[in-house]
C-alpha positions in Angstrom: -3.0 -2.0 33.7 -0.4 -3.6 31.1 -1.6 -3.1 27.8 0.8 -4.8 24.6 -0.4 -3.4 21.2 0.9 -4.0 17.9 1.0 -1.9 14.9 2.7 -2.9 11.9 2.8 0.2 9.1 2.5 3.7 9.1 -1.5 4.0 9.6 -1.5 1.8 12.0 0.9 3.7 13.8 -1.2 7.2 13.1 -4.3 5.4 14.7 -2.3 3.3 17.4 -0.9 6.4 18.6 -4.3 7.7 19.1 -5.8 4.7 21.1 -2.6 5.3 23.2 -3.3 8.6 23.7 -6.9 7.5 24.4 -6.4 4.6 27.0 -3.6 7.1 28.9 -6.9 9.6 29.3 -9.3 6.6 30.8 -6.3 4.9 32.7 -3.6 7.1 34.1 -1.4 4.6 35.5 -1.2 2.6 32.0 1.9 0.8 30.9 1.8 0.6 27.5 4.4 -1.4 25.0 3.8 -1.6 21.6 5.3 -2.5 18.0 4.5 0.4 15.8 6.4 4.0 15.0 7.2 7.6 16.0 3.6 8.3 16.3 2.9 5.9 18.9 6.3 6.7 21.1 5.3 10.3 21.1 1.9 9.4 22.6 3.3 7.5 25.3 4.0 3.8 24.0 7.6 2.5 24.9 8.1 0.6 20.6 10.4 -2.1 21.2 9.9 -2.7 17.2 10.0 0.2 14.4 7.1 -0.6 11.6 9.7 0.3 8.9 11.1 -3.2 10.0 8.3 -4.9 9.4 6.3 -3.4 6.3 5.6 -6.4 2.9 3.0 -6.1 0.7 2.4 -8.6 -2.5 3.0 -12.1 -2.5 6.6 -11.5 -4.4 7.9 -9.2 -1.3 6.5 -11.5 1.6 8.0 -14.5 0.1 11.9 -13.0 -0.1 11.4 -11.4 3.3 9.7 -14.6 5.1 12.6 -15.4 7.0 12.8 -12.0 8.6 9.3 -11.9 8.9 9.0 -15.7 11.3 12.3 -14.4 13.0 10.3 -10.9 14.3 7.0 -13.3 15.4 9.2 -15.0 17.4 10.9 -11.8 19.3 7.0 -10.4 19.6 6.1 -13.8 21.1 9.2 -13.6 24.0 8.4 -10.0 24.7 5.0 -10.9 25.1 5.5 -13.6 27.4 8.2 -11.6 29.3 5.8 -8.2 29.7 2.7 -10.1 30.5 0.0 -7.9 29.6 -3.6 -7.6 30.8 -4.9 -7.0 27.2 -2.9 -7.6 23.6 -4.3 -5.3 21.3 -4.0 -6.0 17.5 -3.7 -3.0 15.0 -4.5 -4.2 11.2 -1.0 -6.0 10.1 -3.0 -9.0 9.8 -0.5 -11.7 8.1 1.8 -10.5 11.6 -0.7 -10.4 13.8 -3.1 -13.4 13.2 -0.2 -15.4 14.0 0.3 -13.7 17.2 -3.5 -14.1 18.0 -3.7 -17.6 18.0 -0.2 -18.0 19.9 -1.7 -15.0 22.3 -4.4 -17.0 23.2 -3.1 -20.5 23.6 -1.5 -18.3 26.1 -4.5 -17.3 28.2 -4.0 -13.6 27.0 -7.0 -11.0 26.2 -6.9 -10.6 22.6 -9.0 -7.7 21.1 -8.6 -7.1 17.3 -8.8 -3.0 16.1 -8.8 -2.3 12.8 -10.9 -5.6 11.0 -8.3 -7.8 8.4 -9.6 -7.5 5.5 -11.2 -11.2 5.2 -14.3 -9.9 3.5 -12.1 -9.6 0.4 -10.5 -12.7 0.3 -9.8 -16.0 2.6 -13.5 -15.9 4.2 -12.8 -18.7 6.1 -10.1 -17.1 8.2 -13.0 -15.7 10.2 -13.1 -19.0 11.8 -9.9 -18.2 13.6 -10.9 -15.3 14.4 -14.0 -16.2 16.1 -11.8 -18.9 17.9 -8.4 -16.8 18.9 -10.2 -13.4 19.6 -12.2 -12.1 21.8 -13.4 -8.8 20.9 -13.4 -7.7 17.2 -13.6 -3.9 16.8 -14.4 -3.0 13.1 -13.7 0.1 11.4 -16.1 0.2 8.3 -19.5 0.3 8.4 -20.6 -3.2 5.9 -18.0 -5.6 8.7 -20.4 -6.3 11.1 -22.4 -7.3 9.0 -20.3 -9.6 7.3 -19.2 -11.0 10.6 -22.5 -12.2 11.6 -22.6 -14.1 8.5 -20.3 -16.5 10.3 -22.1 -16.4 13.2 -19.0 -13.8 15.0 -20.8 -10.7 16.7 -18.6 -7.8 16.6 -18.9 -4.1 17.5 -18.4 -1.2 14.9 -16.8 2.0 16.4 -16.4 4.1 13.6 -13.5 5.1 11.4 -10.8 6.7 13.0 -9.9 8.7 10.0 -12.9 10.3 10.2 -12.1 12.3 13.8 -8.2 12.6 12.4 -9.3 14.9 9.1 -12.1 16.9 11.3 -9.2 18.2 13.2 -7.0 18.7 10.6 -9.2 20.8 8.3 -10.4 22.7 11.1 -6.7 24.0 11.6 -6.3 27.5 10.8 -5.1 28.4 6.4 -2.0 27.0 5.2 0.9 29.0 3.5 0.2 28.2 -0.1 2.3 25.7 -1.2 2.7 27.0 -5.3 1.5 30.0 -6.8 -0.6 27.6 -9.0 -3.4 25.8 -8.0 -2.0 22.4 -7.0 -2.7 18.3 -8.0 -1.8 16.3 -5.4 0.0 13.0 -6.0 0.4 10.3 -3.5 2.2 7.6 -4.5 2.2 5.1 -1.7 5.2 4.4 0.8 7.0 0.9 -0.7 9.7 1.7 -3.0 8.9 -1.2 -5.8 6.0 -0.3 -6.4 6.5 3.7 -6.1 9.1 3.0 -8.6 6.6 1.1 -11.6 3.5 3.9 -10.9 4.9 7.3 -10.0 6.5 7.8 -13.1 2.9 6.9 -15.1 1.4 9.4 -12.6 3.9 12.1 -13.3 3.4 12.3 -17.7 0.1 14.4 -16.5 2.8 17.3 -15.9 3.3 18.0 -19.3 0.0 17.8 -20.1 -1.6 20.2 -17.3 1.6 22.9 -17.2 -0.8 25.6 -15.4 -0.7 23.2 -12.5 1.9 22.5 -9.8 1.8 18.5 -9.3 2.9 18.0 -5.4 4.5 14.8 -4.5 4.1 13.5 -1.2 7.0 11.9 0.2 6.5 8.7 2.7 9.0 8.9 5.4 10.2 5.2 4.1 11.1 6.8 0.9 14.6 8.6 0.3 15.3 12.3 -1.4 17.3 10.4 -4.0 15.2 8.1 -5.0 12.2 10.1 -5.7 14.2 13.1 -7.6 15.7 10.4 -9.8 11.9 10.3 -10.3 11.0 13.9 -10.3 13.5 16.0 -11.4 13.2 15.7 -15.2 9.6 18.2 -14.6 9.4 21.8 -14.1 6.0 22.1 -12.4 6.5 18.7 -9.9 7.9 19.4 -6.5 7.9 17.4 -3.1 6.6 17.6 0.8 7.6 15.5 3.6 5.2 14.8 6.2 2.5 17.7 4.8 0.2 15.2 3.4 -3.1 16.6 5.1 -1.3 20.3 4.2 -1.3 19.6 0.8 -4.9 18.0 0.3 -6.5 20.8 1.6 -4.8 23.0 -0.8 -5.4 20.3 -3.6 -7.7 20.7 -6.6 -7.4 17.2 -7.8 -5.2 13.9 -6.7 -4.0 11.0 -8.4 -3.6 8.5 -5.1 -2.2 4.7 -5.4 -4.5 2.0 -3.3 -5.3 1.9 0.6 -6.2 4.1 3.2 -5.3 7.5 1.1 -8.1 7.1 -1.1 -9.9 7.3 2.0 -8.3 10.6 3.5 -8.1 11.8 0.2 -12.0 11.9 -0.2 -12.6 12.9 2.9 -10.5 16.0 2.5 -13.0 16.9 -0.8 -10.5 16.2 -3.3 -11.4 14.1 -6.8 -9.2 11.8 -7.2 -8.1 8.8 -9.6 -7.1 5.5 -8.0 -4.2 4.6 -9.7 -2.2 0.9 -9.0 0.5 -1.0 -10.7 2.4 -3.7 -9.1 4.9 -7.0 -9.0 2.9 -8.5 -12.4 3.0 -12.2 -10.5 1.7 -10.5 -7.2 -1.2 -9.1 -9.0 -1.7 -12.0 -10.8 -2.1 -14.0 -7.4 -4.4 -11.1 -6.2 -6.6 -10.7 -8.9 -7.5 -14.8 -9.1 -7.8 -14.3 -4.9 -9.5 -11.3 -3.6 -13.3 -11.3 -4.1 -14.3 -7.2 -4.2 -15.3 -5.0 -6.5 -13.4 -2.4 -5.7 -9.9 -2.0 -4.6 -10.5 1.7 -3.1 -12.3 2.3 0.2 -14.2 4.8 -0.9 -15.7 2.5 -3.1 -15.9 -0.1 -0.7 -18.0 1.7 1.6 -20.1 3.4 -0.7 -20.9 -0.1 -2.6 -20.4 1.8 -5.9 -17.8 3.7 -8.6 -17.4 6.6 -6.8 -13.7 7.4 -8.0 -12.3 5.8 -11.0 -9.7 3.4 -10.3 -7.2 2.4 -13.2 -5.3 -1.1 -12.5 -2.4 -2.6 -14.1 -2.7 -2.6 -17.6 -5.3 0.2 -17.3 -2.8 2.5 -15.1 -1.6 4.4 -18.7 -1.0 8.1 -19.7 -3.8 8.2 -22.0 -6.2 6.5 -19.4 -5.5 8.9 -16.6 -5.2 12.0 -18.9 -8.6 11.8 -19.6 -9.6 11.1 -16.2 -8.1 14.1 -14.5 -8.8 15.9 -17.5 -12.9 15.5 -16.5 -12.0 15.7 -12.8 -9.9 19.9 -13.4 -13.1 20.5 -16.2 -16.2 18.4 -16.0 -17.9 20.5 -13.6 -21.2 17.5 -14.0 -18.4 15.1 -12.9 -16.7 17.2 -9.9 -20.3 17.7 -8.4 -21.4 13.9 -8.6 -18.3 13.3 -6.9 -18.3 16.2 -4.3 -22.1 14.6 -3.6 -20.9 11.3 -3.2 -18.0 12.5 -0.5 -21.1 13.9 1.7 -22.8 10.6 1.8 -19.8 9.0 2.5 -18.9 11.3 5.7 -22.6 10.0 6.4 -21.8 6.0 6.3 -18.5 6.3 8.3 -20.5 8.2 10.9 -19.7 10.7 13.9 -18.2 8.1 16.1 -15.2 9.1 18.1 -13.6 5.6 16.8 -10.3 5.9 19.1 -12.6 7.0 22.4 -15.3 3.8 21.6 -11.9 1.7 21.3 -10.2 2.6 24.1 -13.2 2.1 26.3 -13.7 -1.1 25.1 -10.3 -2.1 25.9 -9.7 -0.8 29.1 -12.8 -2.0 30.4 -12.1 -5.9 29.2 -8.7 -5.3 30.6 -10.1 -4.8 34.2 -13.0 -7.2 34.0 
């Protein structure tokens, strides 16, 4: 079977490259093309399209790139058309691929969604397309299904892919420390604008914790350069590239901007602080549009303040001193969290999310 899927940024790669390697096991004679990254070519997908191409976030960023952004629809569109698929499977990416959902179908292709959009947080009523352009929605959190059938859309959850990702990975045999002292991990997202306005906020809590090594981890999208300009004026900061899973199981604490990492983060065992600060007008936009609570998964799933997230204006030294300050020496506040990280391994369940996904697929593909 032909099978066209389309991730557009670096998890959706990591979990696209795992339904590939999952839909190769149930169908051995799959020919797979796909927009997404390394991850994905490695398991087996020819990428006609690198994510790094294709990665805006914030109102501000998809404005000045929207050119480039209608000029790569219509390439996806032709190479669609040309490869003919039996299924088109849609990774997250939703501003991309709603687009190509509703073209995709007009078409007469399959369409299965992985990875919900976010619509529970804002725009409601684009579940209306959804229901309309495709066919099968597979949801990754536990509260979407739910949601959906609000609208009257029934839709299957399959679990969280992260969840069977970190399993793996702390089951791997001990790391070579990475510092002689114990070490606070500090990921600072992958876009470069707004690495640019939080890291350095993030990084005056190496003054103030000298026993500690603070461990940057580098996103591949992000130069050397850039991020020494950044981090060279401390003693006790240092970087890793690609060792993000190495360096939260080593981690005692984490400061962690917005999106999936709070997720991995927690599910590693690490407190952590949530810590955002963006394009002022594309937060302005976001804060007057998105509905949640929360802007952190954890939270999210959990329905509650499970990790303190400090926004905007609230993103300051004197804010997150104190917060990591109870995270290293509250032990009270280390346990509530550590208690709230079991229940949470609880809600996203035991589901082998890329297996359930891939079975689902294949077997609409060859109805």
């Amino acid at each position: 079977m032909k099978y066209y899927i389309i991730a557009g940024e670096a998890s959706g790669d990591l979990h696209g490259s795992n339904l590939v390697k999952q839909i190769r096991q149930l169908d051995t004679s799959a020919d797979i093309r796909s927009w997404g990254g390394d991850l994905m070519e490695a398991a087996g997908a020819q990428v006609v399209k690198h994510y790094k191409e294709l990665a805006f976030m914030g109102f501000v960023e998809v404005v000045m790139n929207l050119r480039t952004i209608l000029k790569n629809i219509e390439i996806c569109k032709k190479d669609i058309a040309a490869f003919k698929p039996d299924v088109l499977v849609l990774v997250d990416y939703p501003g991309f691929n709603m687009r190509i959902a509703e073209w995709g179908k007009q078409q007469g292709f399959k369409i299965v969604y992985y990875i919900s959009p976010q619509v529970w947080a804002w725009k409601e009523n684009r579940v209306k397309k959804l229901r309309q352009y495709v066919d099968k929605m597979l949801c990754i959190l536990p509260f979407e299904p739910e949601f959906y059938h609000k609208w009257n859309y029934e839709t299957e959850y399959v679990g969280h892919p992260l969840v069977e990702v970190i399993k793996a990975a702390k089951e791997q045999s001990a790391d070579a420390p990475l510092s002689d002292k114990p070490v606070i991990a500090v990921l600072p997202g992958s876009r470069k604008q707004e690495v640019s306005v939080k890291l350095p906020i993030m990084l005056t809590m190496a003054k103030h914790f000298p026993q500690y090594q603070f461990v940057v981890a580098q996103a591949p999208s992000l130069d050397d350069h850039f991020l020494e300009s950044l981090t060279g004026q401390h003693p006790n900061v240092s970087m890793v590239k690609g060792q993000t899973y190495k360096l939260l199981r080593q981690a005692k604490a984490a400061l962690v901007t917005s999106g999936t990492a709070t997720l991995e983060t927690a599910l590693f065992g690490v407190p952590e602080v949530v810590c955002y600060k963006g394009n002022p007008i594309s937060y302005f936009f976001a804060k007057h549009l998105i509905k949640v609570k929360y802007i952190s998964l954890v939270n999210l799933v959990m329905d509650k303040l499970v990790v303190k997230e400090l926004i905007q204006h609230d993103l300051t030294e004197e804010n997150l001193l104190k917060e990591l300050n109870s995270l290293l020496n509250d032990e009270a506040a280390r346990s509530r969290v550590m208690k709230d990280y079991a229940e949470l391994w609880h809600k996203l369940g035991e589901k082998d999310a890329s297996r359930r996904a891939a079975e689902v697929i294949y077997e609409y593909a060859i109805a």
